[in-house]
Structure formats: C-alpha cells, structure tokens
C-alpha positions, 0 to 999 in steps of 0.5 A, spaced: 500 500 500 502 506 498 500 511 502 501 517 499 496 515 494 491 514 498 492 520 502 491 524 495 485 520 494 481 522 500 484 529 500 480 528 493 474 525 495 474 529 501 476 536 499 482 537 503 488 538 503 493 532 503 498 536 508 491 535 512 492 527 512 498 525 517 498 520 521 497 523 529 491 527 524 484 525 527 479 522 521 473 524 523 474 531 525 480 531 518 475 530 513 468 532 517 466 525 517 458 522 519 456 516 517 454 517 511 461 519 508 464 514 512 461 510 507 465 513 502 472 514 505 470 506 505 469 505 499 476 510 496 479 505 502 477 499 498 478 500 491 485 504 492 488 499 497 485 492 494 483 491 502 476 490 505 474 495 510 467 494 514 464 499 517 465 496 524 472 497 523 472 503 520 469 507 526 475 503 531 480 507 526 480 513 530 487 516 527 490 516 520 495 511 522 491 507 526 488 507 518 495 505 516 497 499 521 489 497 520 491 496 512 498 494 513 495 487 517 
C-alpha cells in the first residue's frame, strides 16, 4: 500500500488538503466525517488499497495511522 496515494485520494474525495492527512491527524474531525461519508472514505479505502474495510472497523480507526497499521495487517 502506498500511502501517499491514498492520502491524495481522500484529500480528493474529501476536499482537503493532503498536508491535512498525517498520521497523529484525527479522521473524523480531518475530513468532517458522519456516517454517511464514512461510507465513502470506505469505499476510496477499498478500491485504492485492494483491502476490505467494514464499517465496524472503520469507526475503531480513530487516527490516520491507526488507518495505516489497520491496512498494513
């Protein structure tokens, strides 16, 4: 997984800046997440690393790093 191109990827999806997505960064405040944009960040999780993420472990996820271990498993 490469992660500066998922970083751009939500910073796209999600209009914000990729210096924005850190790893310390909290994901719901960074991209004004609610559940229905949870879905999205998702389904951009999905279809650029390969990796399933159900919605239970997303909302578990609470930083970017925690995103990046979680895909690094």
């Amino acid at each position: 997984m490469n992660k500066e191109e998922l970083n751009i990827a939500i910073a796209e999806e999600f209009e914000v800046e990729v210096s924005d997505i850190t790893p310390d960064a909290p994901i719901k405040e960074t991209l004004d997440l609610d559940s229905l944009s949870l879905l999205d960040l998702i389904s951009v999780v999905e279809r650029e690393t390969g990796i399933k993420l159900t919605g239970t472990e997303a909302v578990k996820l609470h930083t970017f790093q925690a995103l990046y271990d979680y895909l690094d498993q």
